[in-house]
Phi, psi and omega in degrees: 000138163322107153289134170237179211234117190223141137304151149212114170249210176218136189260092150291151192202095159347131182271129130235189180256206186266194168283179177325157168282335186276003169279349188257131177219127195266142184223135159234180201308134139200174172305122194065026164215236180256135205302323174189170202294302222267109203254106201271283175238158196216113159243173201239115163278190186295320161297342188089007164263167203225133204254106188245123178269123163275205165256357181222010182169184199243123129288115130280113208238109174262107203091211192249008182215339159274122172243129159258138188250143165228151178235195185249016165235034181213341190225187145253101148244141180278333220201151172237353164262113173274100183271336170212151186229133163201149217238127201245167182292014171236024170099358189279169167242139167241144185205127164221149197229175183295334194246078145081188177288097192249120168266125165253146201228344209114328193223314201268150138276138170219113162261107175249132197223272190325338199284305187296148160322302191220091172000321228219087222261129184226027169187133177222126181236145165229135193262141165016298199263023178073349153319128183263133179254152179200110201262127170256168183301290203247354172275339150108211176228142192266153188225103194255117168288354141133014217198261192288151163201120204250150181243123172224136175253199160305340198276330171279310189207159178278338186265036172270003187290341182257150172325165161254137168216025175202144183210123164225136186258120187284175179304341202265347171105348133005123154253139179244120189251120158277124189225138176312338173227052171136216180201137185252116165264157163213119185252045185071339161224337156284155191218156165228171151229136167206146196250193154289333179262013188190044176177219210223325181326124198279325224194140180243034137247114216286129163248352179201169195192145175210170149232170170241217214259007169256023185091329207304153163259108194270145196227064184319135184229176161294309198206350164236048166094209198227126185232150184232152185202096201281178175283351167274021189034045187256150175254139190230156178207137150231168184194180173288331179249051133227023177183109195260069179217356187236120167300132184287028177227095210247145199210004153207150161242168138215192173235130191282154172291002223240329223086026182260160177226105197267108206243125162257118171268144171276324185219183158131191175282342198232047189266169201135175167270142180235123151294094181242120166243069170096329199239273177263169186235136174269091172288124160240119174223168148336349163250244249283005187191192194260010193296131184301340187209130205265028192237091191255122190281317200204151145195130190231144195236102196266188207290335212278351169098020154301114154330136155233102208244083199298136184226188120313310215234032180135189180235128186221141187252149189222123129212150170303121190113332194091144192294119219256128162231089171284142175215167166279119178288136186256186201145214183272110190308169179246152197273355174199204193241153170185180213203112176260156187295134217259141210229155296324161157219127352294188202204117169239148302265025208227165162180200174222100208260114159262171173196132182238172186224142181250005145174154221295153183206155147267155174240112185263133187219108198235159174220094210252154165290175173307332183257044128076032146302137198267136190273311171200153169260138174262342186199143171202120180150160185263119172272131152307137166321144197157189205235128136208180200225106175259127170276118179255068190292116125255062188268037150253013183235141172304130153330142182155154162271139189234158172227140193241129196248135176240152197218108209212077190073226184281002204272120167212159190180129176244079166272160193258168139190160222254137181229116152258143170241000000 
């Protein structure tokens, strides 16, 4: 094995609190809506739907309010409890449950049980070329090209001998494996490991990964916090004793467009979501906010930077502003560009901004106060031609007139609108 040569600095950080309850939309178990509070992972396809596994079924929450449910009487799920979900560039759902491997296609189910080391599937990543990594309980971790499937056990690396309970892929094509006993890298032919004796590593059971966009590796542990791992092979570490605002069970990551980095923790005296963006660190919990449960499973982030925040008690959408849904009207392309008067007006606390565009541009639809301070952008991004409907929450904003600007290829256009409370 490689020796390596770590840093250990400590990530200092500032307490504030969280935001307004009106940044927040809270969703619990119901029927044709989400199959049950106890929400295990949550990923974002490429549409911007958002794929939620429970303890009691499968979800698709397309915006923030049409939803499709899958059981094991209505689809194939093998299972109706879902322990890990990942979404490949072509649009599949990967879903693993204790009886195997599940491929969703849209239309077709494919269950592979036998293929796998171990049934009992609790982490899945797919890389640039659709290869599915498929980290298991008791089988270490597998690997399916949609043809073949290879196995590496302890005979690969030793500390595959223990559950996996994280697979994350870097840019370079790298695995980064969580395991009970460290982090694995494996870069296709070589394998590395680091433990608590031979790295920075706070805790040698790993529970969650992420990297971000410089590569750097963020690191979830069981009991000693969030570890960071830069591209210098320098180590960071927070936890409750040194920034006494993150439970130390840390079971999600995700990364943000900004580089912000959102850790949900599960259990401890300091359970909740921690927010860090390079400098301070923010808490949201149950007394400061609306998160239904300070025992946090998941996070996933879509393009619009809503949070979508998996708990025990339910599911909560997070943005400053309120949780943003653009959706597409469908219909006729449309022959020019506009900017419609926004529905209702006036408004509490919702409303609707439509607009079309007659070939893709980018679009920016920002939202400013009167002495023109920009309040929030609701879309920055390259749109296809088309009809759409941005769904607008401000119940974090004062009664008053606001003005909303769409700004579109050559296309600009500046409207008013009244939010009374």
């Amino acid at each position: 094995m490689k020796k390596f040569i770590y840093f250990i600095f400590i990530l200092f950080g500032v307490y504030s609190n969280g935001y307004s309850q009106g940044d927040w939309t809270l969703y619990f178990a119901s029927f044709g809506k989400l199959p049950d509070n106890y929400v295990y992972h949550v990923v974002i396809d490429d549409s911007g739907n958002k794929w939620i596994g429970t303890s009691g079924g499968l979800a698709k929450l397309h915006g923030t309010t049409d939803w499709t449910d899958y059981y094991t009487t209505n689809s194939g799920l093998p299972m109706n409890n879902i322990n890990a979900l990942a979404v490949d560039h072509f649009g599949n759902v990967w879903i693993g449950t204790n009886r195997g491997l599940t491929k969703f296609d849209g239309t077709n189910w494919t269950t592979w049980s036998k293929q796998l080391s171990d049934s009992t599937v609790q982490a899945i990543a797919v890389d640039k070329a659709g290869v599915v990594w498929i980290g298991t309980y008791e089988g270490g971790l597998d690997k399916f090209d949609g043809t073949n499937w290879s196995s590496y056990g302890k005979i690969s690396c030793s500390l595959l001998e223990s559950p996996v309970h994280a697979v994350v892929i870097d840019k370079a094509g790298n695995k980064w494996i969580g395991t009970d006993e460290g982090l694995i890298k494996y870069d296709g032919n070589n394998w590395a490991a680091y433990t608590t004796s031979n790295s920075g590593l706070p805790d040698y059971s790993v529970q969650s990964l992420a990297v971000d966009s410089s590569g750097n590796k963020w690191i979830g542990t069981m009991s000693g916090g969030i570890a960071k791992l830069d591209v210098n092979s320098n180590w960071s570490v927070a936890n409750k004793n040194t920034l006494n605002i993150l439970g130390d069970f840390v079971l999600s990551i995700a990364i943000d467009a900004s580089g912000n980095v959102w850790a949900g923790t599960y259990w401890g005296t300091n359970g909740g979501v921690a927010k860090f963006d390079g400098t301070n660190w923010t808490a949201f919990t149950t007394s400061n906010s609306s998160l239904p449960d300070n025992r946090v499973s998941s996070i996933a982030i879509d393009q619009y930077d809503n949070k979508w925040i998996g708990t025990m008690s339910g599911l909560a959408g997070y943005r400053v502003g309120g949780v943003v849904a653009i959706e597409k009207v469908s219909g006729q392309l449309p022959t020019q560009f506009s900017l419609a008067q926004n529905y209702p007006n006036p408004f509490n606390p919702s409303t609707v901004i439509q607009y079309t565009i007659s070939k893709t541009s980018n679009v920016i639809l920002k939202v400013y106060d009167l002495l023109g301070r920009e309040v929030i952008t609701l879309v920055n991004e390259e749109k296809p031609a088309g009809s759409y409907n941005v769904k607008f929450n401000a119940s974090g904003m004062s009664s008053g007139v606001y003005l909303y600007r769409l700004d579109a290829g050559n296309f600009s256009k500046t409207m008013k609108m009244l939010l009374i409370k």
